[in-house]
N, C-alpha and C positions, 0 to 999 in steps of 0.2 A: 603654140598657144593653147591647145588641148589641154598640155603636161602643168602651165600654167594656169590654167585655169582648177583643173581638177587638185593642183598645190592648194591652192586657195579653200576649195571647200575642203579639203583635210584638215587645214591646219583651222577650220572654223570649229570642228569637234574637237581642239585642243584643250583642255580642263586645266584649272587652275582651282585647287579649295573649292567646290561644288561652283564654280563660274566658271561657262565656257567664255573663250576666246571670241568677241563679235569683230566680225570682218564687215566693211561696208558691200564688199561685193568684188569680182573680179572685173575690168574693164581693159581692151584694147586702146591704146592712144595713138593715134597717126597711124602707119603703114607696120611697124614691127614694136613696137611701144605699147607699155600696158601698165598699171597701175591698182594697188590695194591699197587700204587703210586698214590698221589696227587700233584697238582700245589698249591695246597692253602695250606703251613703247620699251618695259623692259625685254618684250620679248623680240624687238626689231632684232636684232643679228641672228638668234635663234630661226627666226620665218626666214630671213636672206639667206642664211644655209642650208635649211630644210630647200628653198626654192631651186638654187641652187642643185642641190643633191637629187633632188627630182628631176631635173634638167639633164643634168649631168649620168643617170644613170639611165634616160634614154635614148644613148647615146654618147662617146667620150670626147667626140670633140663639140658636144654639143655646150650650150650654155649661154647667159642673158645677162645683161648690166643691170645693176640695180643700185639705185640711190637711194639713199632713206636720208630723210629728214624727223625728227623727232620735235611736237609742237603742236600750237592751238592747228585746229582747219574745223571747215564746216562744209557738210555736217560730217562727224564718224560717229554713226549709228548702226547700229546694226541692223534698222528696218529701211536701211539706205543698199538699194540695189545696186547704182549706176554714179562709183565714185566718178567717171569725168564729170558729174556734174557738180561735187565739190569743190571747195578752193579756201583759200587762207593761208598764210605763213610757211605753213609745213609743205602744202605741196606746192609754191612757187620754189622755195629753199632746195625740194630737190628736184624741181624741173631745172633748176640752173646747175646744179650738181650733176646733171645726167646728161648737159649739153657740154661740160668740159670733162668727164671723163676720154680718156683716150688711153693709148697703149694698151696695156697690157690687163690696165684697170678694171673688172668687174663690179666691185662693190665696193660701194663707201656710203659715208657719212657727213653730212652738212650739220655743223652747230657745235660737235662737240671734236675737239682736238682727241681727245685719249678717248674718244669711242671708236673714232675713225681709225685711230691706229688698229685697235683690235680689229674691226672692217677687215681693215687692210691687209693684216696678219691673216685673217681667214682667208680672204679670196687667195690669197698666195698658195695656202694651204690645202684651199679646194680646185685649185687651177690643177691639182696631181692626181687629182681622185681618176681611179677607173670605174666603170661602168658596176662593176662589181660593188668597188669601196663604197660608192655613194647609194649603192642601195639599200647597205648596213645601215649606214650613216644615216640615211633619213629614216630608217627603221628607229633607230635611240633617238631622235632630235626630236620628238612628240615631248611634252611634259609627261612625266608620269609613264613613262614609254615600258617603266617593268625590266626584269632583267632579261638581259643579252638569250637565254633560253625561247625567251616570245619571239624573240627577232629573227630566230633561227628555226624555229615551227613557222612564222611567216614568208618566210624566203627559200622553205625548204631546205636549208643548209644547215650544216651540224654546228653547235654553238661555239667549238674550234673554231670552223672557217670565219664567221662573224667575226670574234672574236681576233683572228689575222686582217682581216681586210679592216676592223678598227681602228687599230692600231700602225697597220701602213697607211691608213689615212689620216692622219695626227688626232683621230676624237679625244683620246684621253685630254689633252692639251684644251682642245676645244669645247669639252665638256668642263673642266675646273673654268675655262673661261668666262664658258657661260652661267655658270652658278656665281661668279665674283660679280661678271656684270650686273645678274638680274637679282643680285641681292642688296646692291648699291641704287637702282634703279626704284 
């Protein structure tokens, strides 16, 4: 919950054209459940892999289900601390989304057919990550993240090894993905 939570306030200094990213807040749900809101729903798969990857790289068999729903809710504001106390469309859409995941499933998508598949193409993608991969990985997944050089000054690693643990963890793929998504978005 730590790793999730402090996901959350990272990805709240995410920049977008001098507009940061507003998060409603981090919040625990039931006993291992927990839930964010975003203002930017092109950047929903982008944050599910960052979370992910955060997850993932403290620890390799570690990792969380996440349903996104994309949609009105009230309130996402960013002077909104304590999203369990929202509600609306979006997050009923993927509290039922998050009770029929099963198998193998980590991450999906309620509402949209061809966003889910990409979802679902990532989690597959990120179910291989090593401890290593995913901490390149969520090193590039910031917007504006800079070249592979910064990621390799922040991880201590030479912009080679970055540059290998990228690419065995499919980001090029995942990175074109996510500029088509959040360009159409």
């Amino acid at each position: 919950m730590n790793v999730l939570d402090a996901s959350c306030r990272d990805m709240s200094g995410w920049v977008e054209p001098d507009d940061a990213l507003a998060l409603t807040g981090f919040a625990r749900r039931g006993g291992d459940g927990w839930q964010i809101a975003i203002d930017r729903p092109k950047f929903c798969l982008r944050a599910a892999l960052f979370i992910q990857a955060q997850v993932r790289a403290n620890g390799e068999n570690d990792a969380t289900r996440i349903a996104v729903s994309v949609g009105e809710g009230d309130p996402i504001r960013a002077n909104v601390v304590a999203p369990n106390s929202a509600h609306g469309p979006a997050f009923e859409k993927s509290g039922r989304l998050l009770d029929k995941l099963g198998g193998k499933t980590r991450m999906a998508l309620s509402g949209s057919a061809t966003l889910d598949a990409a979802f679902r193409l990532a989690d597959h993608i990120s179910q291989g990550w090593t401890a290593a991969q995913a901490r390149a990985v969520s090193a590039m997944l910031p917007p504006g993240s800079g070249p592979r050089r910064i990621a390799a000054e922040d991880l201590g690693i030479s912009r080679q090894a970055v540059d290998q643990a990228l690419i065995a963890a499919g980001f090029p793929a995942l990175e074109t993905a996510l500029a088509l998504i959040e360009g159409e978005i």
